[in-house]
C-alpha positions as CSV (number, residue, x, y, z in Angstrom):
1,X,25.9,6.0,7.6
2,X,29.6,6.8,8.0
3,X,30.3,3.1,5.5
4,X,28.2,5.2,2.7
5,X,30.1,6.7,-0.2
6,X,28.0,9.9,-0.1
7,X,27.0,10.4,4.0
8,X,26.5,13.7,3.3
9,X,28.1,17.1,5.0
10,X,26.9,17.4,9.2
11,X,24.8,20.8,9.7
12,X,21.8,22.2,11.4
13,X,19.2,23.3,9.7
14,X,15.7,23.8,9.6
15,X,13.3,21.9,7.1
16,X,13.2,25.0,4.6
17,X,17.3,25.2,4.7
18,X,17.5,21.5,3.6
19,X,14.9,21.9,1.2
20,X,16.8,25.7,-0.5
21,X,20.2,23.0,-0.3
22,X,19.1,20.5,-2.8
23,X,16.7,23.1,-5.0
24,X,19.8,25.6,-5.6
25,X,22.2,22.5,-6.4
26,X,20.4,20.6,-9.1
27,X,17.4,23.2,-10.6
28,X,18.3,25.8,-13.3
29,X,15.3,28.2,-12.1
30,X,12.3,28.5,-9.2
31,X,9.4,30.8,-10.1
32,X,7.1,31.3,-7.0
33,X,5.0,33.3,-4.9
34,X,5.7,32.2,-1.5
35,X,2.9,31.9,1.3
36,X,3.8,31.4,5.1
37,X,4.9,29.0,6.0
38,X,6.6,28.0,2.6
39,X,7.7,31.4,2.3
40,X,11.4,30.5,4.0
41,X,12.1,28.0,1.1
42,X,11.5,31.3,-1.5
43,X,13.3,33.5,0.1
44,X,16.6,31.2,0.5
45,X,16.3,29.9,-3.3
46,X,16.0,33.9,-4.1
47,X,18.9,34.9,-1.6
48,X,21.0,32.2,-3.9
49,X,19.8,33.5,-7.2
50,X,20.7,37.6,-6.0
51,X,24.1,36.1,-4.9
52,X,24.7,35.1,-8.5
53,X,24.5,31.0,-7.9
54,X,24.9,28.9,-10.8
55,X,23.9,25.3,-10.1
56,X,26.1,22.2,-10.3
57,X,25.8,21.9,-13.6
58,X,27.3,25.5,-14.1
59,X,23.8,27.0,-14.8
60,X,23.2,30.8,-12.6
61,X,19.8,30.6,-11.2
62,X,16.6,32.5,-12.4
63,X,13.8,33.2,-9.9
64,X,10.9,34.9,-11.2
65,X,7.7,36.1,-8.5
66,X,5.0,36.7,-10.3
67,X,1.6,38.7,-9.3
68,X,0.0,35.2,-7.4
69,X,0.7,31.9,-7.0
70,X,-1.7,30.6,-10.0
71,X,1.2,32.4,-11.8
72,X,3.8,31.1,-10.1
73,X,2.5,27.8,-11.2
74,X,1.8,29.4,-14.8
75,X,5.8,30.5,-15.1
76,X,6.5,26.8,-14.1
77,X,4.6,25.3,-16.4
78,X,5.6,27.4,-19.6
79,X,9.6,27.3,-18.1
80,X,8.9,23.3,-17.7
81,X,7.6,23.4,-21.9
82,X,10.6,25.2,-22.7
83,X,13.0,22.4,-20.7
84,X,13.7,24.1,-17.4
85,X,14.1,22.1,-14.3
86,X,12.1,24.3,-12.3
87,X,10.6,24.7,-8.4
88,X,7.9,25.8,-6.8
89,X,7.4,26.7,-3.0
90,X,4.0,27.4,-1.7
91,X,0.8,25.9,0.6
92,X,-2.5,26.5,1.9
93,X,-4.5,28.8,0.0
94,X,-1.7,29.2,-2.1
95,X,-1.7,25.8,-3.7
96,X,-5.5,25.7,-4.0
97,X,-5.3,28.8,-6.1
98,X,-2.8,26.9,-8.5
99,X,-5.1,23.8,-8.8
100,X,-6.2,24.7,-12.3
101,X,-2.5,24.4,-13.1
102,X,-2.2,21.6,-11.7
103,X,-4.1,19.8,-13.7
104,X,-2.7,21.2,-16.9
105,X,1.3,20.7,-15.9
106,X,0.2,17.2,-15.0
107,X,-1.4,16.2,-18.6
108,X,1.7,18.1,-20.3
109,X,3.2,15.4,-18.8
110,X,6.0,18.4,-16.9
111,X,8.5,16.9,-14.6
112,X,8.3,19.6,-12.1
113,X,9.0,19.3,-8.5
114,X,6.6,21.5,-5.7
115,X,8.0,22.1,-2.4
116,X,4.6,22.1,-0.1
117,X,4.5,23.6,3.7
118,X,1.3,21.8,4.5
119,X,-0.7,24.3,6.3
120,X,-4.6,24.1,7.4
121,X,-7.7,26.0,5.4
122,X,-9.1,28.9,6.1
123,X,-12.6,27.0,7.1
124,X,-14.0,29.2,10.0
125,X,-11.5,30.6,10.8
126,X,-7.6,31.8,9.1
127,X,-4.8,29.9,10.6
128,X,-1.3,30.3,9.0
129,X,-0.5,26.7,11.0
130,X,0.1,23.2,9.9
131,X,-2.3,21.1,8.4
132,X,-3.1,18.5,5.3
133,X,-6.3,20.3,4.0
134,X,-4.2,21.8,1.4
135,X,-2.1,19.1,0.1
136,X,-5.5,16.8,-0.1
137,X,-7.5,19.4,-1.6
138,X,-4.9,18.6,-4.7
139,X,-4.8,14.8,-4.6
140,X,-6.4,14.4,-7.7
141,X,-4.7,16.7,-10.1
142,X,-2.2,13.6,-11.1
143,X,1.0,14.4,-9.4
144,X,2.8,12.0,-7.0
145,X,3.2,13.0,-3.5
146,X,5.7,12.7,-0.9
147,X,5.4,13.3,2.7
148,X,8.4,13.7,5.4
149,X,8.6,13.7,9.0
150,X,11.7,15.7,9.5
151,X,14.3,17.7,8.4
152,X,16.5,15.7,6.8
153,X,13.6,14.2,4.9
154,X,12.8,17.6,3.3
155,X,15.9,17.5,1.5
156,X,16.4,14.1,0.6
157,X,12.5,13.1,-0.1
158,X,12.7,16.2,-2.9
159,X,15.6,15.2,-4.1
160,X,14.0,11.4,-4.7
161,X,11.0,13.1,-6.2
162,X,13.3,14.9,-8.8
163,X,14.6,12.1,-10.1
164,X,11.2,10.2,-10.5
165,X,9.8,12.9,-12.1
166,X,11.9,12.9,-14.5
167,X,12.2,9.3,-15.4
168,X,8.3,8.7,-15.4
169,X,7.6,12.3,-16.9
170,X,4.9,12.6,-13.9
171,X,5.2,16.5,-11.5
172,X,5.4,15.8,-7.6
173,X,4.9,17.8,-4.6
174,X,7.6,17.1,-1.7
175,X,5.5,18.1,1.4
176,X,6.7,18.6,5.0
177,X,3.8,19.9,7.7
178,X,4.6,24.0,7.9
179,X,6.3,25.4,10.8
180,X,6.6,21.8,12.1
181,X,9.2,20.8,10.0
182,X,9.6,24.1,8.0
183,X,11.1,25.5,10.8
184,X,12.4,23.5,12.8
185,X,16.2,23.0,13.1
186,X,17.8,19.6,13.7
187,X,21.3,18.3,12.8
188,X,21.1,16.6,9.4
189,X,23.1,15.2,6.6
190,X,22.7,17.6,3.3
191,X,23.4,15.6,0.4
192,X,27.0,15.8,-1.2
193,X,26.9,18.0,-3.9
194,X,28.9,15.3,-6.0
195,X,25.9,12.8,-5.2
196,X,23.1,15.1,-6.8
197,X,24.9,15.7,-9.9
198,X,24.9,12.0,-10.2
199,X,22.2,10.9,-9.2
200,X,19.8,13.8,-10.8
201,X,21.8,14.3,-13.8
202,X,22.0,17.1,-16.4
203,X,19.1,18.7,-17.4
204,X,20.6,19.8,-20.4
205,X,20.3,16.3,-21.1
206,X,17.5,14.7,-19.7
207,X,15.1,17.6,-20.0
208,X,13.1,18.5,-24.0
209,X,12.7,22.0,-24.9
210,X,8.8,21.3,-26.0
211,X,8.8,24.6,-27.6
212,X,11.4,24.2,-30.0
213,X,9.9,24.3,-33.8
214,X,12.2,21.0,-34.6
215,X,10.3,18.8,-32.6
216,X,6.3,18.2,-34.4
217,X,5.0,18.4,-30.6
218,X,1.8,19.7,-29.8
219,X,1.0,20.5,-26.5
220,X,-2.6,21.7,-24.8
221,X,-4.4,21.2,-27.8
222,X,-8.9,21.9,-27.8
223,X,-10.0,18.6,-27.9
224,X,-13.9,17.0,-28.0
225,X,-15.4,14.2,-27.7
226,X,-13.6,12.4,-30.4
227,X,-10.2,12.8,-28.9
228,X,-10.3,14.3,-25.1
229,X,-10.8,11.2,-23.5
230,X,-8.5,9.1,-25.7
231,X,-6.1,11.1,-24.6
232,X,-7.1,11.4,-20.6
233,X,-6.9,7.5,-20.5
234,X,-4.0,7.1,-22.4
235,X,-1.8,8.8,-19.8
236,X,-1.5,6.0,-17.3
237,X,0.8,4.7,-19.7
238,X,3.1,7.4,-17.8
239,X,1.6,7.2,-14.5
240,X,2.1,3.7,-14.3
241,X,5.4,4.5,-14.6
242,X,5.5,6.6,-11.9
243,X,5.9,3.9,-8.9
244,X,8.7,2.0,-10.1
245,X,10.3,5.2,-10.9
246,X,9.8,6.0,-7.0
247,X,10.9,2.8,-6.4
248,X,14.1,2.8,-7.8
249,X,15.1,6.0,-6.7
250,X,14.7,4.8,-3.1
251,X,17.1,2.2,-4.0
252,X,19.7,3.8,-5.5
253,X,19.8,6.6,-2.7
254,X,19.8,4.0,-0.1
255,X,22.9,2.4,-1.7
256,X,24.3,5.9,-1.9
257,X,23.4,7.2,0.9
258,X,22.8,5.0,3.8
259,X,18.9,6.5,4.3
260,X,16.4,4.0,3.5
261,X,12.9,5.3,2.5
262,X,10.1,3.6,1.2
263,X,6.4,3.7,0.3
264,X,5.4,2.8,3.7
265,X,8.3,2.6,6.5
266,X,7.1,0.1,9.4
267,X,8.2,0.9,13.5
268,X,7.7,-2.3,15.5
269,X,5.2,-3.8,13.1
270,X,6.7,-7.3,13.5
271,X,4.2,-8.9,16.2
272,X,2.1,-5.9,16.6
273,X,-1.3,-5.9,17.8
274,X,-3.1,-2.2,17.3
275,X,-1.1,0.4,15.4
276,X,-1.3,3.8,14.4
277,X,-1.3,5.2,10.4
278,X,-0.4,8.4,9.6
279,X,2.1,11.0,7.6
280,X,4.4,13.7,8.8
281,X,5.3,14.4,12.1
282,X,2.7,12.6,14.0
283,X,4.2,9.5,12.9
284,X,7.5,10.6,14.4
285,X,6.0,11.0,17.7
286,X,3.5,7.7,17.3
287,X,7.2,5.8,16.9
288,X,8.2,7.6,19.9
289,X,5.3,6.7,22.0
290,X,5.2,2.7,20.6
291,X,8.8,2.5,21.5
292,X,7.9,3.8,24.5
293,X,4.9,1.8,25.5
294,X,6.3,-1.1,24.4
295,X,9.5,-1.0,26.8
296,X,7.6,0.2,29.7
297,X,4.3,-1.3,29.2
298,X,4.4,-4.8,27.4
299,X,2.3,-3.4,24.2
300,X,2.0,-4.6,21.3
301,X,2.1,-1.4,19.4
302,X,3.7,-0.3,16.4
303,X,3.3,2.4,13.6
304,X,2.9,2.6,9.7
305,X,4.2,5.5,8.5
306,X,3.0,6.9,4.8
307,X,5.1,8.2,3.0
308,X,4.0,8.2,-0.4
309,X,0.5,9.3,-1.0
310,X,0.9,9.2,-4.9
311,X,1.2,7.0,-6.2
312,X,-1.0,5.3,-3.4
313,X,0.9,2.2,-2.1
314,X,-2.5,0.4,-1.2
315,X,-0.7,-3.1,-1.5
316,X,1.6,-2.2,1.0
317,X,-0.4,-0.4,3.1
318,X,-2.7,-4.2,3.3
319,X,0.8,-5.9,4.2
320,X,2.0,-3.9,6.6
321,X,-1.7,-3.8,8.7
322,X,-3.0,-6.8,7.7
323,X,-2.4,-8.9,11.3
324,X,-3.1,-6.5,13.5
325,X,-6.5,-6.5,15.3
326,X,-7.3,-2.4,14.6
327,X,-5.3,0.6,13.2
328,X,-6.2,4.0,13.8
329,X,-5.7,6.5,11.0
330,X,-4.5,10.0,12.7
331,X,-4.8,13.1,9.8
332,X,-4.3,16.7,10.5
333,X,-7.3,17.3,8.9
334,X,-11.4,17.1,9.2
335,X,-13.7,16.6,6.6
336,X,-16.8,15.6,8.3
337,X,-19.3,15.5,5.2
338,X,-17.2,12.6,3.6
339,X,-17.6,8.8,4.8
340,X,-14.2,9.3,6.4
341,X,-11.5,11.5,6.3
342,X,-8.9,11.1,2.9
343,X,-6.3,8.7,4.0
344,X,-9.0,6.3,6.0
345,X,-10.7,6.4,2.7
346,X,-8.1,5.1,1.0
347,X,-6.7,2.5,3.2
348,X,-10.5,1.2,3.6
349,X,-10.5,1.1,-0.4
350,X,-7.1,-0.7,-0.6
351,X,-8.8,-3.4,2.5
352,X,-11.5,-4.4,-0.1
353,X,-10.1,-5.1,-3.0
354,X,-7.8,-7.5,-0.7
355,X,-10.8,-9.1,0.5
356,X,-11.7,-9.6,-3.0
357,X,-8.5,-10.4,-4.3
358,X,-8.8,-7.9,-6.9
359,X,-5.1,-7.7,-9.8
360,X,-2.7,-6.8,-7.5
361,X,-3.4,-7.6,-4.2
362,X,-2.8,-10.7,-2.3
363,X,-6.3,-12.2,-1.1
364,X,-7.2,-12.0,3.1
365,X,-10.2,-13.5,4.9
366,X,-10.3,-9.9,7.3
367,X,-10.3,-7.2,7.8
368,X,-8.7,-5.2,11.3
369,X,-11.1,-3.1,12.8
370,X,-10.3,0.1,11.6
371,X,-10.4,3.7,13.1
372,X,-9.8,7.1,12.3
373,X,-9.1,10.6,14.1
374,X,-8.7,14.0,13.8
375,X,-5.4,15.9,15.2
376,X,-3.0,18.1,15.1
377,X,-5.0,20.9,13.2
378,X,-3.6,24.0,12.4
379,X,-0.5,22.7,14.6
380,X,-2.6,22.1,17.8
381,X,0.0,19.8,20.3
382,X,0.1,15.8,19.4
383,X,1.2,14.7,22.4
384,X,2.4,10.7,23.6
385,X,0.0,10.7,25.8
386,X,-2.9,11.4,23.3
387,X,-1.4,8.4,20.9
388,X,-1.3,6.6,24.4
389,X,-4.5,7.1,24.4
390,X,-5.9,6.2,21.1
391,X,-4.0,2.6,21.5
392,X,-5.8,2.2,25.1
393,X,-9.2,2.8,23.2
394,X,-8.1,0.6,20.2
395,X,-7.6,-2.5,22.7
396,X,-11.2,-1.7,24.7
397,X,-12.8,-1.6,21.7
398,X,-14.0,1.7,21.4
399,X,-17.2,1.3,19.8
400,X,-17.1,5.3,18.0
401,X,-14.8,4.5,15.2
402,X,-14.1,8.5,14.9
403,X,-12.2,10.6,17.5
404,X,-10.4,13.5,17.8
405,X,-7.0,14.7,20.0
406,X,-5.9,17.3,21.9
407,X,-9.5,19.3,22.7
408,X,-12.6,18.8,24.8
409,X,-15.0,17.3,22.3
410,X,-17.4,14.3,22.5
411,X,-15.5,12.9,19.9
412,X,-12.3,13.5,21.9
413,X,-9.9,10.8,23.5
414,X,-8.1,12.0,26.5
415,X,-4.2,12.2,27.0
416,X,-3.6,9.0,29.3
417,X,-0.5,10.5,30.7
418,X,2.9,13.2,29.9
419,X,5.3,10.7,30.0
420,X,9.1,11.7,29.5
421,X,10.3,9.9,26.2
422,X,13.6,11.7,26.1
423,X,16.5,9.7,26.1
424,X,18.9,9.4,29.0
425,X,21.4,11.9,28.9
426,X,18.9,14.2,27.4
427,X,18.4,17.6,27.9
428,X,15.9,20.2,27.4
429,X,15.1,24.2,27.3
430,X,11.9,25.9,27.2
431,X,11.9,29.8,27.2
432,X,9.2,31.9,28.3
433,X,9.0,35.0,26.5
434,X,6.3,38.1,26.1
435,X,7.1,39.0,22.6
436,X,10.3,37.4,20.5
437,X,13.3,39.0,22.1
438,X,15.6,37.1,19.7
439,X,14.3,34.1,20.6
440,X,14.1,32.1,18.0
441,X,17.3,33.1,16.5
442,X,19.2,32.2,19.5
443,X,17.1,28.8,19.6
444,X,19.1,28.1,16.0
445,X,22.4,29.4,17.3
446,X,22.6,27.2,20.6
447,X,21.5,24.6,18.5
448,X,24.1,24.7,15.7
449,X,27.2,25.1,18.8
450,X,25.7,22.4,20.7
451,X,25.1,20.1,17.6
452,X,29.0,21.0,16.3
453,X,30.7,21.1,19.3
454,X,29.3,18.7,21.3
455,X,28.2,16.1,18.4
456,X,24.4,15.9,20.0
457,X,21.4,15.6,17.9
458,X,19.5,18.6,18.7
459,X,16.1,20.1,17.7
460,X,14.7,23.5,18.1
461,X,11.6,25.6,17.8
462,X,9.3,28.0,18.9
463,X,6.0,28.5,19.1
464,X,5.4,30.7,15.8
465,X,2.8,33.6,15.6
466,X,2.8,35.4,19.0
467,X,6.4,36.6,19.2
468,X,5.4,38.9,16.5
469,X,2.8,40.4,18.4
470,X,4.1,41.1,21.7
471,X,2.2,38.2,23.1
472,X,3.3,35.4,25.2
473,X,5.6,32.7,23.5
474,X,7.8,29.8,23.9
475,X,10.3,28.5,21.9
476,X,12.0,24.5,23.0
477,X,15.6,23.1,22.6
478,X,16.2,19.5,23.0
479,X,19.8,18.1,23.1
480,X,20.1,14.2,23.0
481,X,23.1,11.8,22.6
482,X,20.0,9.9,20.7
483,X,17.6,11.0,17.4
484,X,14.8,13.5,18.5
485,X,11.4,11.9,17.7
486,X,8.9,14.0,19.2
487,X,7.5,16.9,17.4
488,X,4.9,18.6,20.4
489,X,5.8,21.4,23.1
490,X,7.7,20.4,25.9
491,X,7.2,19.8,29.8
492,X,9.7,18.1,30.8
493,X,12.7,20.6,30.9
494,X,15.9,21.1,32.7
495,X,16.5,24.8,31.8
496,X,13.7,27.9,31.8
497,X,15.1,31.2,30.3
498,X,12.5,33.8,31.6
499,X,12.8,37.2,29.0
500,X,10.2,38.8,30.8
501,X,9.5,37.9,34.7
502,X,5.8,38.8,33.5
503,X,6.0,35.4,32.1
504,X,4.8,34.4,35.4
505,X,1.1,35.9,34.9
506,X,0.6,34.3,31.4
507,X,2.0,31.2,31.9
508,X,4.0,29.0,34.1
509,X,7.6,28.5,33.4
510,X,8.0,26.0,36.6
511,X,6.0,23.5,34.7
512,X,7.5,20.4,34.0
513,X,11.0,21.9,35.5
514,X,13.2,19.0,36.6
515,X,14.7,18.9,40.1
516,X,18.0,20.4,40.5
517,X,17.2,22.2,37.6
518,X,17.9,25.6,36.1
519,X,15.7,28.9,36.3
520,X,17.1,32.6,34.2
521,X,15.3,36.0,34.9
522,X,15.9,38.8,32.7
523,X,16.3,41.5,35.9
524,X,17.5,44.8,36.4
525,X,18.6,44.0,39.7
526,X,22.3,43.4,40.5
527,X,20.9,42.6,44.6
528,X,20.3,38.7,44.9
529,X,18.0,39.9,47.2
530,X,16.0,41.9,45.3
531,X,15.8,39.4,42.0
532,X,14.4,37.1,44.5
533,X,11.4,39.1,45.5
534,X,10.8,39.9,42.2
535,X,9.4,36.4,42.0
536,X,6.0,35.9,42.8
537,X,5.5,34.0,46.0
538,X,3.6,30.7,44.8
539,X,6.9,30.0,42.5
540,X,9.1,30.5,45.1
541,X,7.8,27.8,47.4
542,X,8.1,25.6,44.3
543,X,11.7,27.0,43.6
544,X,12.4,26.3,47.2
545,X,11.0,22.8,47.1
546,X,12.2,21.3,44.1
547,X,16.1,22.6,44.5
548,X,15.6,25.0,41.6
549,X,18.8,27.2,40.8
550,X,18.1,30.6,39.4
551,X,19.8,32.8,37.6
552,X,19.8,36.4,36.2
553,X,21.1,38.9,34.2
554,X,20.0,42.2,32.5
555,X,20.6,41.2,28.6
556,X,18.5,44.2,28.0
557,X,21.0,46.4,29.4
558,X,24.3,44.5,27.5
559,X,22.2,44.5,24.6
560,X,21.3,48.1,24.2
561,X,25.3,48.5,25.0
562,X,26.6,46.7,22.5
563,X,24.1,46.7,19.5
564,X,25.6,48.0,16.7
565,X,22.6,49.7,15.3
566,X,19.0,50.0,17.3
567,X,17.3,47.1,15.4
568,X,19.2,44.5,16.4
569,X,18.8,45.6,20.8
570,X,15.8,43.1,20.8
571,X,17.3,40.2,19.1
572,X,20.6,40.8,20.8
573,X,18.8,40.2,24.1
574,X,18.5,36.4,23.4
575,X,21.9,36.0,22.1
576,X,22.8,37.4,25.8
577,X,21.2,34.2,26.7
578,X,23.4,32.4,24.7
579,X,26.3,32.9,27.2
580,X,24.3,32.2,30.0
581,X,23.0,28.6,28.8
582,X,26.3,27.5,27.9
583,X,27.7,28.7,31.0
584,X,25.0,27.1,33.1
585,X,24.8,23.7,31.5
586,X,26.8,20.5,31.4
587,X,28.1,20.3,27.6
588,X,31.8,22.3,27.4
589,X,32.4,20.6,31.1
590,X,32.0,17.1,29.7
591,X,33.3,17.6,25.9
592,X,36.5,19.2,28.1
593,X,36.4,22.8,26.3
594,X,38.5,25.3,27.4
595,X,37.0,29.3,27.6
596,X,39.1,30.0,24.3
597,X,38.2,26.8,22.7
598,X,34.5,27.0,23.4
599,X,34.4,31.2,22.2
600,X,36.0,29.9,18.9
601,X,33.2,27.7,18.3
602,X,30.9,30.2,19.1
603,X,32.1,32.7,16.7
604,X,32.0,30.5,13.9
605,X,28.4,29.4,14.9
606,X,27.4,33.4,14.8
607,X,29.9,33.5,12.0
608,X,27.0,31.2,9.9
609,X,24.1,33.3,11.3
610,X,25.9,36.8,10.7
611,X,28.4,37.0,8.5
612,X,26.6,38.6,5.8
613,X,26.1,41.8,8.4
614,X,29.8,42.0,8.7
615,X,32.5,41.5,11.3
616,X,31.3,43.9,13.4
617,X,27.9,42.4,14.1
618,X,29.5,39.1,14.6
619,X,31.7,40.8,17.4
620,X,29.2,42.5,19.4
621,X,27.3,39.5,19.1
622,X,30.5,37.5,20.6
623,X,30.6,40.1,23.7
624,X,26.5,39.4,24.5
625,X,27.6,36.2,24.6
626,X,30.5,36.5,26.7
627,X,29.1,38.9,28.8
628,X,26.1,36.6,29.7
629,X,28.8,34.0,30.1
630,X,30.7,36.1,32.5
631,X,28.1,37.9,34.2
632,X,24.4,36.3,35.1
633,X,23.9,36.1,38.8
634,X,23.2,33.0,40.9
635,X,20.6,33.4,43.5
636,X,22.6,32.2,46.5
637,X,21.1,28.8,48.4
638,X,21.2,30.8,51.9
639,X,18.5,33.4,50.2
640,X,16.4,30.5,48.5
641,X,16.1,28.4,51.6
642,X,15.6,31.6,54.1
């Protein structure tokens, strides 16, 4: 990456921060009506636009919120007529209720881009949670579609879309799975400002004004049956266009960039066997687990990852699986009235017109056997061992060709085992919480110090929905010298931050905890002694036996002392934590950081995170974290063994 002319510029950010990056460079407006979880993306692009933002073309921003989001995609369609590179964020129900606008900016033949936070349907129940109901439930309104796995994909894959929009006059969604991606913060290239301008160009330039009276256009016209369909048919001439388009602008921002996408990306597809299809982050952790079961077990695994879904690459979807002996296509959705679910369908489609050699396609004599399941709904886990599982039942010859992950069901196939794909050198966090208590800005904080001062590849997240509600919660930090992979809650851990020791009755925060490795108890107590018995009994046997260091500290306490103003007592309480991890943990020791060199990377990290609340926020922030730094108790060996 470092030998491309544009790398881009090192950060950490979530999937809606890389998204708000490229959308605020290279679009003149965004008109929207945000639903969770898209609803970070609308608030960033209108955070820019009330900050006066012009983009790099020296255009300010407009953002208009209209009364829904069928509006929202109304204003877009009418700022589109009138030659306005304009976004859209929005999901779920949210993007079904645009549909019939859909259809409309599609035949107008509008280049606009949608920024999509796949989340699941409310079918029996509501769930605010990824899922790919949504984005298939629009699969025929004549837009292309791209899917990423990450965060750095968010950013770059909308950024590809914009410039094959434009070029085959065709709209596109860029789609990321909600809260998965969304919101979950990883170190990433953002694309160099200098890059977008070239490689997007000027809309002034490449965009028509379709409503200006000099140009005999006419656009949404009543037609019958003399002229409706002439019309319908006639516009493949421009979605034909639409994959070379694509095509290209993979190419040119692989020579640019370094990052290589394609229609379909291949993981150890060379000699393998049985493989697993699928989009988003489920392929990330299917790569994981081949990678993985290929090293340790002598598989023959591998993964196809799709990431275009429009225009459908059914050619080289047929190449890429056409030796194996079965695939198994894993969706985050269920639609059990159909043959199959959308993206078997498809694939079985693109399999027979190979067998018949239909234009296009190179003939086979076979096809693999070919499965399909059912996982990660509204954001349920997708763990290794699940995809473990589904290749196991691949190679028996599992004679149901439809199963399901992650839940007791008949149709379900059970996790083989948890194994621990981190790399070496690796290390993990998983907090415990009843209720937020800052937690998930603190998650983002560690991660951006970590990721900057350390030069780790990090990812972070919690567990979204029951921190708002006073609920049990978690929230996961990964650090690794190596890229992250796995998108699914973690077990294997080497440091538990407890916020509430009633975290012990709803859960258990030993789980998974690594020898040797690192316990934190918010406590009142300043007695060892005490903190010690506050513990139930049944941990502390399995404190005692696996060597487990704890430590604690009343952030509440420091918190409520040095919050500026009441609201912020609760979230200062994690940032209290702050001090404590990097105290605790390995990374200033081995990067050699001195105390003052270490604080002046903190502050700039709160800096990022704060600086719009002024210095004075950023300061008492600074003293939760030095305080938990300098202050957290270690429950001495002599009371542990005792």
């Amino acid at each position: 990456m470092s030998e491309a002319k544009y790398p881009g510029i090192r950060g950490t950010h979530d999937g809606s921060e890389s998204v708000a990056w490229t959308e605020t460079h290279i679009t003149t407006g965004a008109a929207a009506y945000p639903i969770t979880p898209s609803s970070n993306m609308g608030a960033l692009y209108e955070a820019e636009y009330a900050n006066g933002k012009v983009n790099l073309w020296g255009q300010k921003l407009a953002f208009i919120e209209p009364e829904s989001e069928h509006s929202s995609a109304s204003a877009c369609e009418g700022y589109a007529l009138a030659g306005g590179r304009v976004s859209n964020f929005t999901c779920g129900q949210g993007l079904i209720l645009m549909k019939e606008v859909l259809y409309a900016i599609a035949g107008k033949r509008l280049p606009v881009v949608f920024n999509i936070a796949a989340r699941s349907m409310t079918v029996h129940s509501l769930s605010i949670h990824a899922g790919h109901d949504d984005i298939m439930g629009v699969g025929d309104v004549g837009w292309g579609m791209v899917i990423a796995r990450n965060a750095q994909e968010t950013g770059d894959l909308g950024l590809i879309a914009r410039r094959a929009a434009e070029e085959s006059k065709t709209p596109f969604f860029n789609v990321m799975d909600g809260f998965l991606t969304t919101h979950t913060v990883q170190d990433i290239h953002k694309n160099d400002p200098e890059f977008m301008k070239e490689f997007i160009g000027d809309p002034a330039e490449k965009l028509i004004d379709l409503t200006d009276p000099k140009f005999a256009i006419q656009s949404g016209p009543v037609q019958n049956q003399d002229s409706y369909m002439k019309g319908k048919i006639a516009q493949r001439e421009f979605s034909d266009l639409a994959k070379p388009a694509l095509a290209e602008a993979f190419k040119i921002f692989e020579e640019n960039t370094g990052r290589k996408y394609d229609f379909v990306m291949c993981d150890n597809m060379e000699d393998a066997e049985y493989a697993i299809v699928s989009m988003g982050t489920t392929a990330e952790t299917a790569i994981a687990t081949a990678n993985y079961l290929r090293k340790e077990k002598g598989m023959k695994v591998g993964v196809v990852t799709i990431m275009v879904f429009r225009p459908f690459p059914a050619q080289e979807i047929v190449e890429a699986l056409k030796n194996v002996k079965a695939f198994a296509v894993v969706e985050r959705m269920d639609n059990p009235l159909a043959q199959d679910n959308p993206l078997t369908i498809e694939i079985k489609s693109a399999f027979t017109d190979a067998i018949i050699g239909a234009p296009g396609f190179n003939k086979i004599d076979s096809i693999p056997s070919i499965y399909s399941g059912a996982a990660g709904l509204s954001s349920r886990d997708v763990r290794p061992g699940h995809l473990w599982g589904v290749y196991e039942e691949m190679m028996k010859g599992r004679t149901d060709r439809f199963f399901s992950l992650g839940i007791e069901h008949p149709t379900a196939i059970a996790e083989i085992a948890d194994p621990d794909l981190r790399a070496p050198g690796s290390f993990s966090m998983r907090g415990h919480s009843v209720g937020g208590y800052g937690s998930v800005t603190t998650n983002k904080v560690i991660a951006t110090i970590v990721s900057d001062m350390f030069d780790m590849h990090v990812q972070a997240y919690p567990m979204y929905g029951s921190e708002k509600k006073g609920l049990p919660t978690k929230y996961f930090l990964t650090v690794s010298p190596e890229p992250i992979l796995t998108h699914c809650e973690l077990t294997h851990v080497d440091f538990v931050p407890m916020n509430d020791v009633n975290a012990f009755n709803s859960s258990d925060p030993l789980q998974g905890l690594s020898k040797g490795g690192i316990l934190f108890m918010q406590s009142s107590n300043t007695d060892p002694a005490k903190i010690w018995e506050e513990i139930p009994e049944k941990a502390r046997i399995r404190i005692k036996e696996k060597g487990i260091r704890v430590l604690a500290l009343d952030s509440v306490k420091i918190a409520e002392e040095l919050a500026p103003i009441p609201d912020l007592v609760q979230r200062m309480q994690g940032i209290v934590l702050l001090g404590v991890f990097l105290k605790s943990t390995p990374f200033a020791a081995n990067k050699g950081l001195s105390h003052d060199e270490l604080f002046t990377g903190i502050k700039t990290a709160l800096t990022k995170y704060f600086g719009k609340r002024g210095e004075k926020v950023i300061q008492s922030n600074l003293e939760c974290v030095e305080r938990g730094y300098n202050e957290s108790i270690e429950i001495p060996e002599e009371i542990i063994q005792a």
